[in-house]
mmCIF file as gemmi writes it, N, C-alpha and C atoms, coordinates in Angstrom:
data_model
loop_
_atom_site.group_PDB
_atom_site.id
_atom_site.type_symbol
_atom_site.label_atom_id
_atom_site.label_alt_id
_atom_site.label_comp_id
_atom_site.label_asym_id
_atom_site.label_entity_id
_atom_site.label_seq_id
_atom_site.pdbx_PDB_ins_code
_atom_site.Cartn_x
_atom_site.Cartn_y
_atom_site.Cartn_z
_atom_site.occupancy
_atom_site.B_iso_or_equiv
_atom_site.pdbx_formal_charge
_atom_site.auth_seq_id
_atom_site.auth_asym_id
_atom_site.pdbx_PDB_model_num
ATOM 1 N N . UNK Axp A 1 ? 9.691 -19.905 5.291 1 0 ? 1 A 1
ATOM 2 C CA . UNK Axp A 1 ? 10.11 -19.219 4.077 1 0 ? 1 A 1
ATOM 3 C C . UNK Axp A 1 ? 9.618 -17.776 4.104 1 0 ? 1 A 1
ATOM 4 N N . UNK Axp A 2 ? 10.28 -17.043 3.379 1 0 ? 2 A 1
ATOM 5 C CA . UNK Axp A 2 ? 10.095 -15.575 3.574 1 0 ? 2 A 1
ATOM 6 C C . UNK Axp A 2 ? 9.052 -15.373 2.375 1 0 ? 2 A 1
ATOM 7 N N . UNK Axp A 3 ? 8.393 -14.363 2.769 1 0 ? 3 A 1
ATOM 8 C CA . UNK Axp A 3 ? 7.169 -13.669 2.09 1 0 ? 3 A 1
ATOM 9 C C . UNK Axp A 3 ? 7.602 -13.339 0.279 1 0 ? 3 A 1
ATOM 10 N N . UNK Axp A 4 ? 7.15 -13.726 -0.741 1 0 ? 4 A 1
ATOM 11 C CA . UNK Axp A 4 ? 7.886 -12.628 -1.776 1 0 ? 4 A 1
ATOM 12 C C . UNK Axp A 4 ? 7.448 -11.049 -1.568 1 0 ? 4 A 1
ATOM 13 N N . UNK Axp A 5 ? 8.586 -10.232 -2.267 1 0 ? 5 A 1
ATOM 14 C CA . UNK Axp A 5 ? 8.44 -9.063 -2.863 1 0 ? 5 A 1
ATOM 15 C C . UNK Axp A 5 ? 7.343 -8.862 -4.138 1 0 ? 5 A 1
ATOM 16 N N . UNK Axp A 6 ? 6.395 -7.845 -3.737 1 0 ? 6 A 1
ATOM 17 C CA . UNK Axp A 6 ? 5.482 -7.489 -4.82 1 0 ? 6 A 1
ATOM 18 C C . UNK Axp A 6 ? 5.265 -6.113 -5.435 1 0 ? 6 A 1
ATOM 19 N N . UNK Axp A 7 ? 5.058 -6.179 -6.634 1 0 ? 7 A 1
ATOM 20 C CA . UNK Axp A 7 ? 5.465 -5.22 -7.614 1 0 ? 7 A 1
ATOM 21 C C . UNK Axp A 7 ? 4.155 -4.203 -7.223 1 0 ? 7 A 1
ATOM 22 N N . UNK Axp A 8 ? 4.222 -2.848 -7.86 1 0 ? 8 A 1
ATOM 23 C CA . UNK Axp A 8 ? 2.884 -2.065 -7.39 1 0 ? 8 A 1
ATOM 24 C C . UNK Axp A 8 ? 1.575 -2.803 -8.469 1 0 ? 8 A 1
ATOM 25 N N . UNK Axp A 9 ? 2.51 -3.239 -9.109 1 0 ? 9 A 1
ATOM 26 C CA . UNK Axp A 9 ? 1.151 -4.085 -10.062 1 0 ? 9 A 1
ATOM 27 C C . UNK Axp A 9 ? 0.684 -5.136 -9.436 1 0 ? 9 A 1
ATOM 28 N N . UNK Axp A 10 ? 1.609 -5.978 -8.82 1 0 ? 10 A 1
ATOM 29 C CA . UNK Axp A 10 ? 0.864 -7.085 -8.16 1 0 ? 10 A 1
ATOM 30 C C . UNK Axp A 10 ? 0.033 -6.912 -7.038 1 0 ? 10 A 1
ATOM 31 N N . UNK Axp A 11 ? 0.348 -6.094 -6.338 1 0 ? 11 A 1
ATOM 32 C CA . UNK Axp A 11 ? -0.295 -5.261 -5.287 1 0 ? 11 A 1
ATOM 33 C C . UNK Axp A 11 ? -1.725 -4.695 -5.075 1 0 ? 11 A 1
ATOM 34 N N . UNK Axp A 12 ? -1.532 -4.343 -6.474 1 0 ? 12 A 1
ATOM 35 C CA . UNK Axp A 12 ? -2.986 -3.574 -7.02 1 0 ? 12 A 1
ATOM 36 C C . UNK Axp A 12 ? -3.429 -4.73 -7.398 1 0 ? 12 A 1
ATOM 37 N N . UNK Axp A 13 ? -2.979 -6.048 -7.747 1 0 ? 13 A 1
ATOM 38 C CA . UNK Axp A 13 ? -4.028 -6.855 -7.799 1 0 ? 13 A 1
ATOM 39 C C . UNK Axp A 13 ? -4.856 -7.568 -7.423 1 0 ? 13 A 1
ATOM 40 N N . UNK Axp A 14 ? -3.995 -7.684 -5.938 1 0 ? 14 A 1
ATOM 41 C CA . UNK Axp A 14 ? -4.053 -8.324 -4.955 1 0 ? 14 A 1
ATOM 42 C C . UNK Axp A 14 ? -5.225 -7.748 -3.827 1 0 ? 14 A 1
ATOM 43 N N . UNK Axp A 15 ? -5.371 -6.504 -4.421 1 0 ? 15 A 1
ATOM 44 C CA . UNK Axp A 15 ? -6.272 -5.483 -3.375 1 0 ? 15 A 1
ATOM 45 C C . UNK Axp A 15 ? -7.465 -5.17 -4.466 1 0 ? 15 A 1
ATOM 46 N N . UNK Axp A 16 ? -7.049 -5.486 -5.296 1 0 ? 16 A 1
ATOM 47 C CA . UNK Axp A 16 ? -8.518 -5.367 -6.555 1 0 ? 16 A 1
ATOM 48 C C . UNK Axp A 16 ? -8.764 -3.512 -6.815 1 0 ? 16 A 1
ATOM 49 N N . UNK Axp A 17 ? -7.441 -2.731 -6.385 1 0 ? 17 A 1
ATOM 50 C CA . UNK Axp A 17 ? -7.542 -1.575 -6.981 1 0 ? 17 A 1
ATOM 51 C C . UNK Axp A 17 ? -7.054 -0.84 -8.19 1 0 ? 17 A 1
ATOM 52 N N . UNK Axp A 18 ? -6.157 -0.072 -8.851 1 0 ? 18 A 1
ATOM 53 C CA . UNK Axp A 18 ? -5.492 0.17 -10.013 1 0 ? 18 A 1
ATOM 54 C C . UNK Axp A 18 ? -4.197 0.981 -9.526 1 0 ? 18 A 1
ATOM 55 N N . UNK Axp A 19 ? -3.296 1.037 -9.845 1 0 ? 19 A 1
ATOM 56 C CA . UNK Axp A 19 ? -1.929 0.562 -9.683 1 0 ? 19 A 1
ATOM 57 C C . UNK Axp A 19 ? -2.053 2.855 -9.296 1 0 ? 19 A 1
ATOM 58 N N . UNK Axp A 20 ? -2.442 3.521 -9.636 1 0 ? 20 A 1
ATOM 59 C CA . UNK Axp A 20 ? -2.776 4.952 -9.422 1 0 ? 20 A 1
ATOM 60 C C . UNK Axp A 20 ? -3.27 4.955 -8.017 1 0 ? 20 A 1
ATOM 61 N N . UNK Axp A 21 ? -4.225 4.253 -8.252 1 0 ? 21 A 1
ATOM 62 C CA . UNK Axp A 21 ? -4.846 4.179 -6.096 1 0 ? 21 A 1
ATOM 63 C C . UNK Axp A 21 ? -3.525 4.039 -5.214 1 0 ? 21 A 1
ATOM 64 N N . UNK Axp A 22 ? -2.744 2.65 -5.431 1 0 ? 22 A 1
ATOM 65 C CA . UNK Axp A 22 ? -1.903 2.091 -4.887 1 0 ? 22 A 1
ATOM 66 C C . UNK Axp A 22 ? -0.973 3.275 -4.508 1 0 ? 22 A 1
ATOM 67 N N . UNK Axp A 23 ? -0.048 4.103 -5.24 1 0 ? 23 A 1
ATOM 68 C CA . UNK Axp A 23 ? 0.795 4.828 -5.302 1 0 ? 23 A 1
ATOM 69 C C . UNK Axp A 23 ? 0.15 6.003 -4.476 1 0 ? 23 A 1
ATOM 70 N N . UNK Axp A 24 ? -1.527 6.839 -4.833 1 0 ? 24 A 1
ATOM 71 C CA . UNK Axp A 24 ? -1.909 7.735 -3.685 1 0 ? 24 A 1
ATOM 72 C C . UNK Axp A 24 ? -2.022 7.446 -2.569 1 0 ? 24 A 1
ATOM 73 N N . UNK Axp A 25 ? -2.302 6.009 -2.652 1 0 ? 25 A 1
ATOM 74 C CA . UNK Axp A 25 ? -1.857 5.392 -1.058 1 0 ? 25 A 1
ATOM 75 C C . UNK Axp A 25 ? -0.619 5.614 -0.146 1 0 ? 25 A 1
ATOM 76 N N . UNK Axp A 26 ? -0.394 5.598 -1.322 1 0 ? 26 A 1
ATOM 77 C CA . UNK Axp A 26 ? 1.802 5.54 -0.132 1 0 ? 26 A 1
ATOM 78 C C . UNK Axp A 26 ? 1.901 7.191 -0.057 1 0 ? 26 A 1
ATOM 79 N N . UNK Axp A 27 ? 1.323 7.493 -0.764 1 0 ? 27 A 1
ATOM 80 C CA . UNK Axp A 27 ? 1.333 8.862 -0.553 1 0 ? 27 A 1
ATOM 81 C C . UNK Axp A 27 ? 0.902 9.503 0.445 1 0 ? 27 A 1
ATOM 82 N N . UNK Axp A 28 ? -0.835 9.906 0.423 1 0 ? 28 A 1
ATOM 83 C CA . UNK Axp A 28 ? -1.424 10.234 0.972 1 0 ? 28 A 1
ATOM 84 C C . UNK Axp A 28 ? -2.038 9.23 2.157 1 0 ? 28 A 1
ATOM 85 N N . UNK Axp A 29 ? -1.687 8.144 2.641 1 0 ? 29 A 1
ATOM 86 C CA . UNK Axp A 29 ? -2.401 7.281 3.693 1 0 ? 29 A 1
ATOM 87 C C . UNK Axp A 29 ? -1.018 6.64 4.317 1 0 ? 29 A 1
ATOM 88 N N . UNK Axp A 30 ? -0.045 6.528 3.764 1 0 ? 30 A 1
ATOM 89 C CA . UNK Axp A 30 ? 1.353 5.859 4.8 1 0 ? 30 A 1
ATOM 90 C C . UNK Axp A 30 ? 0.856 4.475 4.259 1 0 ? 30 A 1
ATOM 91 N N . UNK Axp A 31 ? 0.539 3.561 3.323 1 0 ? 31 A 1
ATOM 92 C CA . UNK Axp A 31 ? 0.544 2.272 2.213 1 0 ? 31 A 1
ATOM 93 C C . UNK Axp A 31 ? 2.025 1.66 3.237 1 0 ? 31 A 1
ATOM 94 N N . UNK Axp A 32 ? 2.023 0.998 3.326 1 0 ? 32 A 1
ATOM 95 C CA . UNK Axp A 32 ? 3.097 -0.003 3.929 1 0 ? 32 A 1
ATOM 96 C C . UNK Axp A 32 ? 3.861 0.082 2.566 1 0 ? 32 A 1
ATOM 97 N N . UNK Axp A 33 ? 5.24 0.573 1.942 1 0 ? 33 A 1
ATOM 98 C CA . UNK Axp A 33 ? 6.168 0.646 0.622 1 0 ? 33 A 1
ATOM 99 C C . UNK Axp A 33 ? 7.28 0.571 0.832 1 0 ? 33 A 1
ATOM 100 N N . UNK Axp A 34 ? 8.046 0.243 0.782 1 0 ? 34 A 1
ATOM 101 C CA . UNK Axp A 34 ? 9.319 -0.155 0.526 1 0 ? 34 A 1
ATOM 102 C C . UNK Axp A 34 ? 10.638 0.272 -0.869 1 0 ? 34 A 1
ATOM 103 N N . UNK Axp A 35 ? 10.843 1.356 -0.976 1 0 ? 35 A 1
ATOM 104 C CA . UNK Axp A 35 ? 11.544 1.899 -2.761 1 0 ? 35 A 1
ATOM 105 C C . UNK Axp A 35 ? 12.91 1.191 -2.268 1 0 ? 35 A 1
ATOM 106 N N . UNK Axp A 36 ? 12.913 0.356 -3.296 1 0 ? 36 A 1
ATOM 107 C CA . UNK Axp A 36 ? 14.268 -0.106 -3.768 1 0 ? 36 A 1
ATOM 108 C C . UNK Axp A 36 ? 14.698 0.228 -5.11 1 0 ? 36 A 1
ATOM 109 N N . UNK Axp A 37 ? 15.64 1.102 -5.268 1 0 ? 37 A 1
ATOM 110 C CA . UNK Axp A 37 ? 16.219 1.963 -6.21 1 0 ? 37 A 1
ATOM 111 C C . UNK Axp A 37 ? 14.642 2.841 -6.837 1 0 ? 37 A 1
ATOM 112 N N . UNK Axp A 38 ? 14.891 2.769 -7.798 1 0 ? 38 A 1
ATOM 113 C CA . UNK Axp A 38 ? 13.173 3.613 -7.873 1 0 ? 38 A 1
ATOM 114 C C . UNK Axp A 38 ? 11.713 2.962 -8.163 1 0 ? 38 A 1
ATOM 115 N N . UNK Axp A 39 ? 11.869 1.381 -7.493 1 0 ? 39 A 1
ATOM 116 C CA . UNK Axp A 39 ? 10.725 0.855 -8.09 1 0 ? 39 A 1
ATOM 117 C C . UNK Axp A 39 ? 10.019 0.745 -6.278 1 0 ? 39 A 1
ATOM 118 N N . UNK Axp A 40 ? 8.888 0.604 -6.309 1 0 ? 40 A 1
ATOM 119 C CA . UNK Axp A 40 ? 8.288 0.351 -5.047 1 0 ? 40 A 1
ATOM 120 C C . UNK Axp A 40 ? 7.862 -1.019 -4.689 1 0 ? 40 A 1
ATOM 121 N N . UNK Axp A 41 ? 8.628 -1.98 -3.793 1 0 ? 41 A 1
ATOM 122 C CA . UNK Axp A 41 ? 7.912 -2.763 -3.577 1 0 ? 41 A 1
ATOM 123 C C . UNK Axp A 41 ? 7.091 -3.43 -2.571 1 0 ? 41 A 1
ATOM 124 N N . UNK Axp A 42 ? 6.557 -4.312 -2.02 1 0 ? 42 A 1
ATOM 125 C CA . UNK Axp A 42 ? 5.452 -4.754 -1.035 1 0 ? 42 A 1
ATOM 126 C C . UNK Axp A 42 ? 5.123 -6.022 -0.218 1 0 ? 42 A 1
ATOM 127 N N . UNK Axp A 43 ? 5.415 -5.984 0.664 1 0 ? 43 A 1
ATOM 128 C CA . UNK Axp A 43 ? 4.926 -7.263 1.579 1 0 ? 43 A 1
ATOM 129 C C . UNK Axp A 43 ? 3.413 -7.58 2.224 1 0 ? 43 A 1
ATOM 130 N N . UNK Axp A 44 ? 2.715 -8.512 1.32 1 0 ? 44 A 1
ATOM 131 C CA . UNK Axp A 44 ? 1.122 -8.437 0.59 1 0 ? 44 A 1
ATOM 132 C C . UNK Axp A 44 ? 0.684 -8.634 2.408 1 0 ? 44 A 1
ATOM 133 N N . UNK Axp A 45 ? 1.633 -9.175 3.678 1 0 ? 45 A 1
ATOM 134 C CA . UNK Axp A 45 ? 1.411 -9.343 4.493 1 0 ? 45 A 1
ATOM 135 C C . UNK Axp A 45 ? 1.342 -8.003 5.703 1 0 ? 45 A 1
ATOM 136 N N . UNK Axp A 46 ? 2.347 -7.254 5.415 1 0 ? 46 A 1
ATOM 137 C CA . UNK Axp A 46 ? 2.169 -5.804 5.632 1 0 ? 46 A 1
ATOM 138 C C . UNK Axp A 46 ? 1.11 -4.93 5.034 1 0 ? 46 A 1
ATOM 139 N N . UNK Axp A 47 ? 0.801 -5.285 3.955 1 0 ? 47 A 1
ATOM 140 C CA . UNK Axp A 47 ? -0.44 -4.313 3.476 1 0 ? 47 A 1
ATOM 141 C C . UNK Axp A 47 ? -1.694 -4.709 4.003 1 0 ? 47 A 1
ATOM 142 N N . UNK Axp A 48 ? -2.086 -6.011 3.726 1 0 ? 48 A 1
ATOM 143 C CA . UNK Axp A 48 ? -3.081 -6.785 4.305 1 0 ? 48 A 1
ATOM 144 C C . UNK Axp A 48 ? -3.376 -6.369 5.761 1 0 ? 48 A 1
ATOM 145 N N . UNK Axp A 49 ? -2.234 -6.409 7.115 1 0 ? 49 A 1
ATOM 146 C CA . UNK Axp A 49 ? -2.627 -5.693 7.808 1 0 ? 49 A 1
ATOM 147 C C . UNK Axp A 49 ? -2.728 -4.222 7.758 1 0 ? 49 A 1
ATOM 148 N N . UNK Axp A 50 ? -1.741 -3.426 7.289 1 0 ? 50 A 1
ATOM 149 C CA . UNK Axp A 50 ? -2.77 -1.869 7.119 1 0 ? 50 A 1
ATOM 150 C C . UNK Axp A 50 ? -4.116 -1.579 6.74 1 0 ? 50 A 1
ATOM 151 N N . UNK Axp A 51 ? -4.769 -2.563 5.827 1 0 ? 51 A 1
ATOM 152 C CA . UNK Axp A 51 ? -5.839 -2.599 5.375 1 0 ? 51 A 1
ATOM 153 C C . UNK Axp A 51 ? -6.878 -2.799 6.478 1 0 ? 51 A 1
ATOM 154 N N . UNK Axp A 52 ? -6.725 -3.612 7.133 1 0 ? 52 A 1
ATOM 155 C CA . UNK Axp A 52 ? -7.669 -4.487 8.417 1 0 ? 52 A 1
ATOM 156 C C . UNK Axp A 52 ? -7.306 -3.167 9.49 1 0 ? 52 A 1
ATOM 157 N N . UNK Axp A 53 ? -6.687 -2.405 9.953 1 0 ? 53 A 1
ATOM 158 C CA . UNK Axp A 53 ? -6.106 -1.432 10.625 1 0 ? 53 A 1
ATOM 159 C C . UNK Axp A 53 ? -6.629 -0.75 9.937 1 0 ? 53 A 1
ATOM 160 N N . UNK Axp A 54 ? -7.192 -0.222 9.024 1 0 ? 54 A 1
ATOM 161 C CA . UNK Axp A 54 ? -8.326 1.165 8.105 1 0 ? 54 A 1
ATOM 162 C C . UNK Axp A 54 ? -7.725 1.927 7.576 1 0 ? 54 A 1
ATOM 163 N N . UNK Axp A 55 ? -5.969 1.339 7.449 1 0 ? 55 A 1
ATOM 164 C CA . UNK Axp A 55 ? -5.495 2.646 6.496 1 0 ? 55 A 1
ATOM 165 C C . UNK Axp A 55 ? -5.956 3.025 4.981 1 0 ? 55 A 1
ATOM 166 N N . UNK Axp A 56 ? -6.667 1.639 4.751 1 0 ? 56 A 1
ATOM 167 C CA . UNK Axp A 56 ? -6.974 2.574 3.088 1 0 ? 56 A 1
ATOM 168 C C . UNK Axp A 56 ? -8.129 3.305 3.1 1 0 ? 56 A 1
ATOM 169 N N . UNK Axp A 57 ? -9.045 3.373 4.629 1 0 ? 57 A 1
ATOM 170 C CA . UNK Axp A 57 ? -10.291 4.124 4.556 1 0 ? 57 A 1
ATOM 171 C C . UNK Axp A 57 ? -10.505 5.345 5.419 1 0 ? 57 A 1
ATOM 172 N N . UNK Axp A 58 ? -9.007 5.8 5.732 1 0 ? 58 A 1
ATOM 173 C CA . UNK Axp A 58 ? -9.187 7.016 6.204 1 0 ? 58 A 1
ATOM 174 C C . UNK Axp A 58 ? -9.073 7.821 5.567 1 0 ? 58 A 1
ATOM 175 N N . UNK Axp A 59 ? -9.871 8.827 6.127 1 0 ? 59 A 1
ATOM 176 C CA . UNK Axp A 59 ? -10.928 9.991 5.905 1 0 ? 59 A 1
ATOM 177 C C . UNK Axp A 59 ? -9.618 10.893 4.706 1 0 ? 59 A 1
ATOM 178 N N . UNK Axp A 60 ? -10.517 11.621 3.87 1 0 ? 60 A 1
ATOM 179 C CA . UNK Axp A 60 ? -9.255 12.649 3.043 1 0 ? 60 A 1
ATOM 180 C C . UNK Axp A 60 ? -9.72 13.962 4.061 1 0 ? 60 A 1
ATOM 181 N N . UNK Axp A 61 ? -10.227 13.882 4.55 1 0 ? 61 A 1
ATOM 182 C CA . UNK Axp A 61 ? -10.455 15.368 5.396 1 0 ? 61 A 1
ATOM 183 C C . UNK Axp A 61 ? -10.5 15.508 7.287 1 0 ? 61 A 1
ATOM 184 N N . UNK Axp A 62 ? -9.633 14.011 7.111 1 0 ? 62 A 1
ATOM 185 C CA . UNK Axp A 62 ? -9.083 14.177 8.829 1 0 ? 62 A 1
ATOM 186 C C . UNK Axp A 62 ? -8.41 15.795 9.241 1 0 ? 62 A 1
ATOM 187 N N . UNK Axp A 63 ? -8.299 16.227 10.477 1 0 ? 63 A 1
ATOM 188 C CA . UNK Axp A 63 ? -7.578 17.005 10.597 1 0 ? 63 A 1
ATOM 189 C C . UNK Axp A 63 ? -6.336 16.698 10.701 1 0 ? 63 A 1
ATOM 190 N N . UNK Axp A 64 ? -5.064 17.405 10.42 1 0 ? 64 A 1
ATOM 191 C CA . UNK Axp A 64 ? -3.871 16.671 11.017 1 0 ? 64 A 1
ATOM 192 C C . UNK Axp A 64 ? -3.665 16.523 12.499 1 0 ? 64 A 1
ATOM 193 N N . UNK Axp A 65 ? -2.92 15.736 13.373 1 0 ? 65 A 1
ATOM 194 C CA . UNK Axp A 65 ? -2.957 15.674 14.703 1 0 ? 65 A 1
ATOM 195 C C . UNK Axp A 65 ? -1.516 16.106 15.101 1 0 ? 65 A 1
């Protein structure tokens, strides 16, 4: 069975952050997101690995490469 789709709220809940983190994430870190029409949604299995991969703990003052 396929994974559900998760809302940025469920997302944020799921990661125990607030739904503002979530969104600077996709922003500023590449957040695994998905916009379908204008809502964003999430595969808790795609994020889960970005997470374990350190995307939510890289640096705000990397250089760019």
């Amino acid at each position: 069975m396929n994974e559900p789709w998760l809302s940025a709220d469920d997302i944020a809940v799921h990661l125990g952050v607030t739904k503002d983190t979530v969104y600077t994430w996709i922003a500023d870190k590449g957040m695994p997101a998905h916009k379908i029409g204008r809502l964003w949604k999430f595969q808790a299995g795609e994020v889960d690995e970005w997470v374990r991969r350190g995307g939510s703990a890289a640096s705000d003052n990397a250089a760019p490469t």
